[in-house]
Biopython code that builds the backbone (N, CA, C, O; Angstrom):
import numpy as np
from Bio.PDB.StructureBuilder import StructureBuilder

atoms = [
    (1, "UNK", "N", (-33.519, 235.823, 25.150)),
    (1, "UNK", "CA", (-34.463, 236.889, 24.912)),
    (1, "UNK", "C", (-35.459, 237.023, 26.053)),
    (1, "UNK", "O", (-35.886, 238.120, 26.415)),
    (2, "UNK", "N", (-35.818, 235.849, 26.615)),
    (2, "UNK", "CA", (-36.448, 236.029, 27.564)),
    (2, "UNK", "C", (-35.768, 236.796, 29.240)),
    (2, "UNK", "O", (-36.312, 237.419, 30.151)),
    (3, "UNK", "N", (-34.767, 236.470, 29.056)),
    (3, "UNK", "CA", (-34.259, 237.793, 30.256)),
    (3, "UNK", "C", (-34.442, 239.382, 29.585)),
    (3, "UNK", "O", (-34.959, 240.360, 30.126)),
    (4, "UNK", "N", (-33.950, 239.296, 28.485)),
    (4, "UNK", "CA", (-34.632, 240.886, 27.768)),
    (4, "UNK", "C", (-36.016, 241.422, 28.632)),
    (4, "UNK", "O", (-36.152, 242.376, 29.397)),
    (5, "UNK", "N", (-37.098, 240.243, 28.101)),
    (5, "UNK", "CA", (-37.829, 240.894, 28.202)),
    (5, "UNK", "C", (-38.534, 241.266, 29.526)),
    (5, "UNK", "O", (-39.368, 242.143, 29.747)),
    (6, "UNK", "N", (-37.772, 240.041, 30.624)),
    (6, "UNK", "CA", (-38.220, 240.360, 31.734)),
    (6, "UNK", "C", (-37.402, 241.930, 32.656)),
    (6, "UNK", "O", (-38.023, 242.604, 33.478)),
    (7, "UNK", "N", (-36.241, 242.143, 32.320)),
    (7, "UNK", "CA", (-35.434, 243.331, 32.457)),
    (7, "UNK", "C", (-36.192, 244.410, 32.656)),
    (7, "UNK", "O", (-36.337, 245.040, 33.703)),
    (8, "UNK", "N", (-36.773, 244.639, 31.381)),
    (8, "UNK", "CA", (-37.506, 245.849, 30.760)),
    (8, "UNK", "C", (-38.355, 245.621, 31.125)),
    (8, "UNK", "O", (-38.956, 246.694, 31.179)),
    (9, "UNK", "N", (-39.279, 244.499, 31.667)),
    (9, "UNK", "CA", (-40.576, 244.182, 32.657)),
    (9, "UNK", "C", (-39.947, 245.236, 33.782)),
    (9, "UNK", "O", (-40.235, 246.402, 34.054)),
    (10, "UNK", "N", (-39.319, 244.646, 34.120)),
    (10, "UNK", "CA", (-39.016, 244.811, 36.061)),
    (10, "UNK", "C", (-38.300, 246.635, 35.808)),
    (10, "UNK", "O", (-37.972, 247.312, 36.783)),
    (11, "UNK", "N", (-38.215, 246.998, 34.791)),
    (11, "UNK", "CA", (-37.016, 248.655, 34.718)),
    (11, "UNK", "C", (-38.693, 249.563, 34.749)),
    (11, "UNK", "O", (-38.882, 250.555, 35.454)),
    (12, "UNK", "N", (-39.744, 248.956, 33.841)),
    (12, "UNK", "CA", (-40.808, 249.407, 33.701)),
    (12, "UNK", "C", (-41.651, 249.486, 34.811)),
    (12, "UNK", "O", (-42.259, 250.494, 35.168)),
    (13, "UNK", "N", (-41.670, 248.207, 35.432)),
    (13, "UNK", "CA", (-42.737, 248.238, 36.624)),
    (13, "UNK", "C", (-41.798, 249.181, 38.170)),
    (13, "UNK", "O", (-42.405, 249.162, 39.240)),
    (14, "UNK", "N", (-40.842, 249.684, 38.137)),
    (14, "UNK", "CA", (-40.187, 250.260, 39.297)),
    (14, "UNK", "C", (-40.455, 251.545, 38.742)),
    (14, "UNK", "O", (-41.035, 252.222, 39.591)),
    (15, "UNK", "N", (-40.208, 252.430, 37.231)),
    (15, "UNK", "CA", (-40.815, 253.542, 37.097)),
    (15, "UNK", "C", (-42.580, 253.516, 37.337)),
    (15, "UNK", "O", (-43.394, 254.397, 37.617)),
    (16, "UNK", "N", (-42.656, 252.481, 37.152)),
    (16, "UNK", "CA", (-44.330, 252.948, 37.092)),
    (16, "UNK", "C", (-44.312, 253.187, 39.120)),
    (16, "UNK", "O", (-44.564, 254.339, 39.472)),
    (17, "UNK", "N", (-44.085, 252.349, 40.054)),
    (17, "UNK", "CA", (-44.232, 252.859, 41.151)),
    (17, "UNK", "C", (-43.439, 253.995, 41.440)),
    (17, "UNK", "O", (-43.859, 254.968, 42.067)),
    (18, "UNK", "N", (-42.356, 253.883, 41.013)),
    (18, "UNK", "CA", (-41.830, 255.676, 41.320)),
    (18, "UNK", "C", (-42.328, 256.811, 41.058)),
    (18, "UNK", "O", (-42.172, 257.879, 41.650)),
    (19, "UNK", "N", (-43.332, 256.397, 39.563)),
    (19, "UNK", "CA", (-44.270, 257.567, 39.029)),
    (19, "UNK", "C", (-45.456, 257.662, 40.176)),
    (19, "UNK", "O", (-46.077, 258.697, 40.420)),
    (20, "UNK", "N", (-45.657, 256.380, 40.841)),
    (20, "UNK", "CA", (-47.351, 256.861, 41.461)),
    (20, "UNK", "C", (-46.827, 257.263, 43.122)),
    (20, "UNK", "O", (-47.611, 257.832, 43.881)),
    (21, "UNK", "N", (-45.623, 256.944, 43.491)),
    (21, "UNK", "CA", (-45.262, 257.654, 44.753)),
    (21, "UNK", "C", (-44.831, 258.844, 44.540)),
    (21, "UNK", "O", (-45.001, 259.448, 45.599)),
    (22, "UNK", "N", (-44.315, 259.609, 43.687)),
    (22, "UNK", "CA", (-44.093, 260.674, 42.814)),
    (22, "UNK", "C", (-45.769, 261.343, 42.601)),
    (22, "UNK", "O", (-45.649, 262.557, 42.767)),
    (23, "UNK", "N", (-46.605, 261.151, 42.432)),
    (23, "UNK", "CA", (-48.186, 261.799, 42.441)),
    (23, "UNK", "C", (-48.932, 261.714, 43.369)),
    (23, "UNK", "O", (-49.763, 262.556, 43.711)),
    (24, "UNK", "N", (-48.632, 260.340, 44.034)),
    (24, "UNK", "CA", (-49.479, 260.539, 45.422)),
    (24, "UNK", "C", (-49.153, 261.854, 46.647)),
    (24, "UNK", "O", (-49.760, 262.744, 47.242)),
    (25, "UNK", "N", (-47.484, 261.148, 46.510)),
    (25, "UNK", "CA", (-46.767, 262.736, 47.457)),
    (25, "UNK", "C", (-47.260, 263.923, 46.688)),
    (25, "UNK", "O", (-47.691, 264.822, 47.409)),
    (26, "UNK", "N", (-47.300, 264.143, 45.391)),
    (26, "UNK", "CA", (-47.518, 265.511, 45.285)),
    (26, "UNK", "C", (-49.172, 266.453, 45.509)),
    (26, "UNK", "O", (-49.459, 267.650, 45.551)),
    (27, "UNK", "N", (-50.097, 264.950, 45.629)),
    (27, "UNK", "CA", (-50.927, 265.600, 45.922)),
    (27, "UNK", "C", (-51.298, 265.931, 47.488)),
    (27, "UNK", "O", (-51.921, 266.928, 47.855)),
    (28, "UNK", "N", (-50.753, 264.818, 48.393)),
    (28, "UNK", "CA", (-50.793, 265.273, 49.483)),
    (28, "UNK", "C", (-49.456, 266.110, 50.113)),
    (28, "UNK", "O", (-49.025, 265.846, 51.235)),
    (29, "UNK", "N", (-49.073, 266.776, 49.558)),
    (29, "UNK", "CA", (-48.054, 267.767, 49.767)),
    (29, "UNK", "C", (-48.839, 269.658, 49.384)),
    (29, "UNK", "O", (-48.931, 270.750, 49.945)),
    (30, "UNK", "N", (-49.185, 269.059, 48.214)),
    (30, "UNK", "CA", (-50.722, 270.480, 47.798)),
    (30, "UNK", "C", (-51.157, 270.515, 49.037)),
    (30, "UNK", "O", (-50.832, 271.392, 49.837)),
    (31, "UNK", "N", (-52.066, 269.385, 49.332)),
    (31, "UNK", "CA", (-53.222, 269.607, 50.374)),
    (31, "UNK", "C", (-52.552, 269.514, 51.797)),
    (31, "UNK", "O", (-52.945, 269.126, 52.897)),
    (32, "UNK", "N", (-51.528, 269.968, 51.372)),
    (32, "UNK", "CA", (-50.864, 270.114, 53.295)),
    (32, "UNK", "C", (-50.907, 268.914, 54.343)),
    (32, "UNK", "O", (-50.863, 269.026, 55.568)),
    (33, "UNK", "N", (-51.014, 267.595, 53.503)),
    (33, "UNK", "CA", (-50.864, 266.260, 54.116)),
    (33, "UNK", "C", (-49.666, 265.876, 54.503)),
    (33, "UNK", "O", (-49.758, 265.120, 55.470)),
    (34, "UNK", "N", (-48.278, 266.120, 54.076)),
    (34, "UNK", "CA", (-47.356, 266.341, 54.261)),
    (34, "UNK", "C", (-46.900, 267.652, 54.243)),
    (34, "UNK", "O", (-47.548, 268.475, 53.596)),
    (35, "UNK", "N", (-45.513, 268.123, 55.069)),
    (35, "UNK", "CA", (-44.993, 269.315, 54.801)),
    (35, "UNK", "C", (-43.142, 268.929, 54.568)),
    (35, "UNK", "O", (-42.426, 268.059, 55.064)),
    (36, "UNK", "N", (-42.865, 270.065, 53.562)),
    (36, "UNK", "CA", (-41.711, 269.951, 52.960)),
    (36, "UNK", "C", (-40.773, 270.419, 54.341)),
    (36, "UNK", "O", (-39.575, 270.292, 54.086)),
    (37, "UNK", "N", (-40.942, 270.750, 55.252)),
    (37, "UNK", "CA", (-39.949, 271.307, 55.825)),
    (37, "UNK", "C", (-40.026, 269.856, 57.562)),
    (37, "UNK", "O", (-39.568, 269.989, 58.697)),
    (38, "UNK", "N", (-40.605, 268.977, 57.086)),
    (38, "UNK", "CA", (-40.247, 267.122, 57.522)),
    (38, "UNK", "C", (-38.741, 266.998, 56.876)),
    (38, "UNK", "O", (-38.649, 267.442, 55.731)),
    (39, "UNK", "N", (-37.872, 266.601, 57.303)),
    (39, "UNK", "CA", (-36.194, 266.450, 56.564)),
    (39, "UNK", "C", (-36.526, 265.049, 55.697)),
    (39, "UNK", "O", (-36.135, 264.953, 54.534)),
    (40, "UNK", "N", (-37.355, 263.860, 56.418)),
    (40, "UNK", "CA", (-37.802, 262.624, 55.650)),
    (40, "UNK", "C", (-38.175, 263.077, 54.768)),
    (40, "UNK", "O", (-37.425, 262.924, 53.803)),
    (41, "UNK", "N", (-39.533, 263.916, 54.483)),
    (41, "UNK", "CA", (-39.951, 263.873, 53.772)),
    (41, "UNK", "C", (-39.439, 264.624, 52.275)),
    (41, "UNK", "O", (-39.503, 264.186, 51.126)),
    (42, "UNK", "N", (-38.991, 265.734, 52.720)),
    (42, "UNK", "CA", (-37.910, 266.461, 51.706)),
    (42, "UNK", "C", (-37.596, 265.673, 50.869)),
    (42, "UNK", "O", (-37.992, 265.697, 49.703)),
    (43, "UNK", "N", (-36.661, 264.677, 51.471)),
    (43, "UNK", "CA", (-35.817, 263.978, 51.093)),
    (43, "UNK", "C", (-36.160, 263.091, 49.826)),
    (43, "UNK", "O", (-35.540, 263.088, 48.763)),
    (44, "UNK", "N", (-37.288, 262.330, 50.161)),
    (44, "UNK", "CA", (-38.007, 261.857, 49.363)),
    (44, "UNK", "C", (-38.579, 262.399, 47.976)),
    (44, "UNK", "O", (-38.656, 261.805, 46.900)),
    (45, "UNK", "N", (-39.055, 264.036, 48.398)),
    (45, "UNK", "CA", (-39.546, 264.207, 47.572)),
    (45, "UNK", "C", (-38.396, 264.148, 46.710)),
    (45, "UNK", "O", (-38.300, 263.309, 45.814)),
    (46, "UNK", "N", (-37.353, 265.185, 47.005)),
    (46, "UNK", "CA", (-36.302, 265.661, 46.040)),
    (46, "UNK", "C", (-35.752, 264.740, 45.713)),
    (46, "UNK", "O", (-35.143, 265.016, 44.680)),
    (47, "UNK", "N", (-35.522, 263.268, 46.140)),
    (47, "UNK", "CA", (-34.937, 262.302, 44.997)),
    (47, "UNK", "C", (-36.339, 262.093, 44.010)),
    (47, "UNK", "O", (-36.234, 262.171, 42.786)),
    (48, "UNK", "N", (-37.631, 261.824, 44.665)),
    (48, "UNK", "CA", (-38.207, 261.232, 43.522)),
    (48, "UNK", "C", (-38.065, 262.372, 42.356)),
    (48, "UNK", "O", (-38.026, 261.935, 41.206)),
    (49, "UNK", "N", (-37.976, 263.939, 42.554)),
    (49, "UNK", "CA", (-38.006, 264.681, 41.721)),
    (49, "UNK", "C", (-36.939, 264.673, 40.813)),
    (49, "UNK", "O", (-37.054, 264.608, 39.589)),
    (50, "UNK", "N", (-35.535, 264.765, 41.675)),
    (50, "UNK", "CA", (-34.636, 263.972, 40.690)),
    (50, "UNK", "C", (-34.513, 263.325, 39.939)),
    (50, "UNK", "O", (-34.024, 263.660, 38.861)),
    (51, "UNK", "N", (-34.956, 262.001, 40.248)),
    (51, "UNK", "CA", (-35.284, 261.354, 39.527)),
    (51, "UNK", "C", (-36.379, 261.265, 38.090)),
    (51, "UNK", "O", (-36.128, 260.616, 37.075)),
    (52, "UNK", "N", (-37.300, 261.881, 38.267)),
    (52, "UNK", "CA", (-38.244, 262.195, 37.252)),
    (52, "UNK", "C", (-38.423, 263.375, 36.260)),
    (52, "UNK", "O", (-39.275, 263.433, 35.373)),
    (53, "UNK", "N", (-37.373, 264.411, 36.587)),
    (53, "UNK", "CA", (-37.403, 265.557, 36.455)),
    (53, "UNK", "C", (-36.558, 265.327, 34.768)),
    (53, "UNK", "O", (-36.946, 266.179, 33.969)),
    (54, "UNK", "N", (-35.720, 264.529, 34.298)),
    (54, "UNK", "CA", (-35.165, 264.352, 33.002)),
    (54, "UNK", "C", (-36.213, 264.198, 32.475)),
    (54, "UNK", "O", (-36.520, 265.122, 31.722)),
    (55, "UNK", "N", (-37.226, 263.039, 32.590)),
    (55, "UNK", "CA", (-38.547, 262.745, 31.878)),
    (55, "UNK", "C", (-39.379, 264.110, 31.206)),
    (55, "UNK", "O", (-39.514, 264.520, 30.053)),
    (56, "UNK", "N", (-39.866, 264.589, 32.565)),
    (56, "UNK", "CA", (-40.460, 265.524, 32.777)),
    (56, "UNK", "C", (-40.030, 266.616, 32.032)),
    (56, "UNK", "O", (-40.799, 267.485, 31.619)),
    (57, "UNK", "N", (-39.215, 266.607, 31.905)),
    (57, "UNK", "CA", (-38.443, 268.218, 31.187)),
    (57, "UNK", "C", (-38.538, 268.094, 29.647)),
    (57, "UNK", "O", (-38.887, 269.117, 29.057)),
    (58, "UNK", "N", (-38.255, 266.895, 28.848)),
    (58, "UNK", "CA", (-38.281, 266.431, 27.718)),
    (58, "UNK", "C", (-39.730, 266.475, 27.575)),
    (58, "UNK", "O", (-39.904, 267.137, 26.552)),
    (59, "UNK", "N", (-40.800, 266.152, 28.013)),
    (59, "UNK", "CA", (-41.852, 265.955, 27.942)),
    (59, "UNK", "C", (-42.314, 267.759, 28.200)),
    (59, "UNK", "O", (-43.159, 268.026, 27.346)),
    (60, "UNK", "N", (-42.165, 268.384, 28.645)),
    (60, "UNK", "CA", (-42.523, 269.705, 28.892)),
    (60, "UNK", "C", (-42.173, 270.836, 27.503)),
    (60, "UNK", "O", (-42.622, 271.954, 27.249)),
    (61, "UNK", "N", (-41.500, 270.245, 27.022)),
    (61, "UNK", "CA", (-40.628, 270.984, 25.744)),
    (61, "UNK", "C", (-42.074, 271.040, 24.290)),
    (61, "UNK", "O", (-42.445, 271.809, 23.404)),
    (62, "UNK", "N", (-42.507, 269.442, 24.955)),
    (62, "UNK", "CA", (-44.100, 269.194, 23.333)),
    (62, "UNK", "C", (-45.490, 270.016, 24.088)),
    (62, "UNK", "O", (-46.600, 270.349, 23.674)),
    (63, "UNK", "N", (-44.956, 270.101, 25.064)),
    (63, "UNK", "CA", (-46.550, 270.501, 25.489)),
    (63, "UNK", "C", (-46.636, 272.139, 25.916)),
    (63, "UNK", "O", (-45.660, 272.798, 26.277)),
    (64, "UNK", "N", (-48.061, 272.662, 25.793)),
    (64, "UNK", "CA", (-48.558, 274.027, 25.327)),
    (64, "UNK", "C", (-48.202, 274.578, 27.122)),
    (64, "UNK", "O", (-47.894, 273.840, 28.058)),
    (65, "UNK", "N", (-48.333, 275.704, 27.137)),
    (65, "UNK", "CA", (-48.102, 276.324, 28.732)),
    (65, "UNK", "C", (-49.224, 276.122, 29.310)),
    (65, "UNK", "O", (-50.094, 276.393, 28.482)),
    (66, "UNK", "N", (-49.612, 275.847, 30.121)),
    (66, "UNK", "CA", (-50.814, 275.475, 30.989)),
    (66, "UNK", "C", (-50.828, 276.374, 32.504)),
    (66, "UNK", "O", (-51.096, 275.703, 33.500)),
    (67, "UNK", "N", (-50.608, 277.550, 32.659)),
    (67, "UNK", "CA", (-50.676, 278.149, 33.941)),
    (67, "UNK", "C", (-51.774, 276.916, 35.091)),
    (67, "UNK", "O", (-52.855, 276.366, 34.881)),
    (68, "UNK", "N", (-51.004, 276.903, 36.058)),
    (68, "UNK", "CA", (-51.329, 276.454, 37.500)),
    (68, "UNK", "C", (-51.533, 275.060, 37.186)),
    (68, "UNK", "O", (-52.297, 274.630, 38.050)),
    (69, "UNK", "N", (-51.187, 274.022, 36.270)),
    (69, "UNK", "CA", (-51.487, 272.394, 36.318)),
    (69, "UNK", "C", (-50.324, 272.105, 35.350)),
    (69, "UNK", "O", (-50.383, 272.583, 34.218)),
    (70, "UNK", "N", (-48.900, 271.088, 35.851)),
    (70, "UNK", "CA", (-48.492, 270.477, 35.407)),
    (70, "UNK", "C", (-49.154, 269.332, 34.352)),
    (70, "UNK", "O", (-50.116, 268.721, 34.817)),
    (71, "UNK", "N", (-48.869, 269.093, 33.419)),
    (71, "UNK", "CA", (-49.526, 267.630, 32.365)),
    (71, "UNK", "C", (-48.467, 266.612, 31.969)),
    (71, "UNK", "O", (-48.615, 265.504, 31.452)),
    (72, "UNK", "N", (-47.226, 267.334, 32.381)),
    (72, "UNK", "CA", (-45.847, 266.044, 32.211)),
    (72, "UNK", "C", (-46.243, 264.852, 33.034)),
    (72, "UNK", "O", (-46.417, 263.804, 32.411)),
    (73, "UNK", "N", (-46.372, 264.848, 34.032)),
    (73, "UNK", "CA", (-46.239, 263.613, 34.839)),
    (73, "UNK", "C", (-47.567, 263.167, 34.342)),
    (73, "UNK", "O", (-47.278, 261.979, 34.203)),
    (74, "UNK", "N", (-48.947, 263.254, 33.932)),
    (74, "UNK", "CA", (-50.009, 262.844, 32.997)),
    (74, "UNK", "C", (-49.665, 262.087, 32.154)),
    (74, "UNK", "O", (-49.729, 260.873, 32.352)),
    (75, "UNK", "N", (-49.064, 262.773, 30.623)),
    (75, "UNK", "CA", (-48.711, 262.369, 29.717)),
    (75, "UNK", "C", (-47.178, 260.990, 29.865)),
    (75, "UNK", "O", (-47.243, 260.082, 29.037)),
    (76, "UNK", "N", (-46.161, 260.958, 30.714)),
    (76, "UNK", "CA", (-45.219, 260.589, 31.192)),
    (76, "UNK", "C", (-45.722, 258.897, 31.638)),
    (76, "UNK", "O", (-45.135, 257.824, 31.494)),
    (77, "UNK", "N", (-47.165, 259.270, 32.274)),
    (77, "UNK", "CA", (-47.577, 258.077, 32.928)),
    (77, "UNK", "C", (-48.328, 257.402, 31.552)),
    (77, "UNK", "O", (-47.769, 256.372, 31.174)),
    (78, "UNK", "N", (-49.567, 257.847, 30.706)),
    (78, "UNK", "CA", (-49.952, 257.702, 29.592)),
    (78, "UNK", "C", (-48.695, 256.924, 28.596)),
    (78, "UNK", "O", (-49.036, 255.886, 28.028)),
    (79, "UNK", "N", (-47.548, 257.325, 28.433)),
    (79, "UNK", "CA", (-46.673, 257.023, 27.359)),
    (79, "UNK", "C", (-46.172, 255.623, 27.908)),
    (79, "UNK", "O", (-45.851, 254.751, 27.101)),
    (80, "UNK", "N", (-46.096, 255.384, 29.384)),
    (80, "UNK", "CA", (-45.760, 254.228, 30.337)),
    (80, "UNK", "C", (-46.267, 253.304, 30.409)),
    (80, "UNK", "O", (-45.796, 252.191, 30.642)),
    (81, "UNK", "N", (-48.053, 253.827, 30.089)),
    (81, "UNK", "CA", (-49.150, 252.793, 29.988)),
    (81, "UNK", "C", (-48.853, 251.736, 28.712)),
    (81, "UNK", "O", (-48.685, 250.526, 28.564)),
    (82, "UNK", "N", (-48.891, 252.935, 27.893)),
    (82, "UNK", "CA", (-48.642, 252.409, 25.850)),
    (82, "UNK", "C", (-47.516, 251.383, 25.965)),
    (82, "UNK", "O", (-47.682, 250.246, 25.524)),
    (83, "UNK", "N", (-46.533, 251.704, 26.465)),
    (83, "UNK", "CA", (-45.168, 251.057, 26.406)),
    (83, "UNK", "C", (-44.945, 249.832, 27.471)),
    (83, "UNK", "O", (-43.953, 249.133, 27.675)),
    (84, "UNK", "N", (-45.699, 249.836, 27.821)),
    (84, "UNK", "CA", (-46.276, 248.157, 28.988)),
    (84, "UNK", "C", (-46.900, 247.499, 28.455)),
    (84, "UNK", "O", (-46.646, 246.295, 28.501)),
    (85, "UNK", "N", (-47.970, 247.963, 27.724)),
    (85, "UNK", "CA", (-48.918, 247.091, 27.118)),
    (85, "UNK", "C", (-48.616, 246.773, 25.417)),
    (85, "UNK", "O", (-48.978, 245.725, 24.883)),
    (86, "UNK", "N", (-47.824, 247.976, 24.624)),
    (86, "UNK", "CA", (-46.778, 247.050, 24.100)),
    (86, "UNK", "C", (-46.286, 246.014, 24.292)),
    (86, "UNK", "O", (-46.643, 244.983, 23.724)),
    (87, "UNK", "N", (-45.376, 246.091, 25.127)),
    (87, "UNK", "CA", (-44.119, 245.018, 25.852)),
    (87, "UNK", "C", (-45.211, 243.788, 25.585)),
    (87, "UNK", "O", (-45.207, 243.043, 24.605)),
    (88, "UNK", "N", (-46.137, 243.759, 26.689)),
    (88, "UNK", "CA", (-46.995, 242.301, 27.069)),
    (88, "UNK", "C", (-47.849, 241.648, 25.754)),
    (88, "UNK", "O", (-48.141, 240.468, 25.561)),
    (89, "UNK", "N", (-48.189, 243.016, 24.794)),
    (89, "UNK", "CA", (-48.725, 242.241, 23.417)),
    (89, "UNK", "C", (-47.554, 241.438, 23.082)),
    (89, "UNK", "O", (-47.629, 240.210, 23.117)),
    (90, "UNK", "N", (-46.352, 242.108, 22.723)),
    (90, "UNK", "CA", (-45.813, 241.638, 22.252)),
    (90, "UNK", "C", (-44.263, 240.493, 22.519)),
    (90, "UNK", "O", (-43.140, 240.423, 22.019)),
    (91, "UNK", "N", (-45.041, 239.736, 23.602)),
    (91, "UNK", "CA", (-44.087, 239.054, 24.601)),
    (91, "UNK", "C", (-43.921, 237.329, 23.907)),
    (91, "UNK", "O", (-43.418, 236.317, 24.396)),
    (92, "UNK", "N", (-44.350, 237.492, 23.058)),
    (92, "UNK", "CA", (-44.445, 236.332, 22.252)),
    (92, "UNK", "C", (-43.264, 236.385, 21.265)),
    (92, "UNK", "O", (-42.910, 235.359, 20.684)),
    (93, "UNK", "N", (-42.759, 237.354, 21.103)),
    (93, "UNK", "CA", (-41.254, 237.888, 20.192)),
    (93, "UNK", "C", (-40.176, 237.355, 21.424)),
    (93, "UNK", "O", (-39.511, 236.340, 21.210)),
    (94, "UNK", "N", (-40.077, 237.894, 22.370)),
    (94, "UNK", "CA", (-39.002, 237.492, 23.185)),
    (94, "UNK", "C", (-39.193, 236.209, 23.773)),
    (94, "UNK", "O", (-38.087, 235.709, 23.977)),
    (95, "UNK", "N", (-40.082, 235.494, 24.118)),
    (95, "UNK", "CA", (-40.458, 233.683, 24.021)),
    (95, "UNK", "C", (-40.214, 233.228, 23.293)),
    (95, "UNK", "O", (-39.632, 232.178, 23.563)),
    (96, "UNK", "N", (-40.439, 233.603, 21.424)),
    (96, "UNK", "CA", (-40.095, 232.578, 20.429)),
    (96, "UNK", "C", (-41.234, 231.959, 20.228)),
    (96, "UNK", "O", (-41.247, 230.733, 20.119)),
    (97, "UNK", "N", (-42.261, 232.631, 20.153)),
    (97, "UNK", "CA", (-43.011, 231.635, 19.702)),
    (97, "UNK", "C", (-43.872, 232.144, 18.719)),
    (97, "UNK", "O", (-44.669, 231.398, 18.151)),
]
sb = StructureBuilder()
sb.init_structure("model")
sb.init_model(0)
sb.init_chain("A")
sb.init_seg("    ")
for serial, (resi, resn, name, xyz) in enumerate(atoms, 1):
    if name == "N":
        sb.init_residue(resn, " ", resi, " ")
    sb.init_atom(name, np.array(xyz, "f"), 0.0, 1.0, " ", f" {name:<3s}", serial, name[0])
structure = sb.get_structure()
């Protein structure tokens, strides 16, 4: 059980940095800190978007229309928080003790 729970440690802590390189780029991509038409940088973005964009879409379906501010990747990160700090309350189930 204890590989369980470290799994889902380590599956959790690689979305959580994919989520904050995923927000950092997007804000310096707004503010013209990066530009999409870099081939690196493209690149990057569009996998991390790939990548996040299943989340994101499921998560876009509960929430109200918000002209000009995404709240998926907000709420996405929020639900990530809950579900970590789950895990670590409850790490005493997969130890056995």
């Amino acid at each position: 059980m204890v590989t369980l729970y470290q799994a889902i440690s380590l599956i959790l802590q690689v979305v959580w940095f994919i989520m904050i390189a995923h927000i950092v780029m997007s804000w310096l991509i707004n503010f013209q800190v990066l530009n999409l038409r870099q081939p690196l940088v493209a690149q990057i973005w569009y996998g991390l978007n790939n990548l996040l964009e299943p989340l994101y879409s499921r998560i876009r379906r509960f929430l109200p229309a918000t002209p000009g501010i995404d709240l998926a990747p907000l709420v996405a990160f929020i639900i990530l928080i809950i579900i970590r700090q789950a895990l670590y309350n409850n790490q005493g189930f997969f130890y056995g003790y």
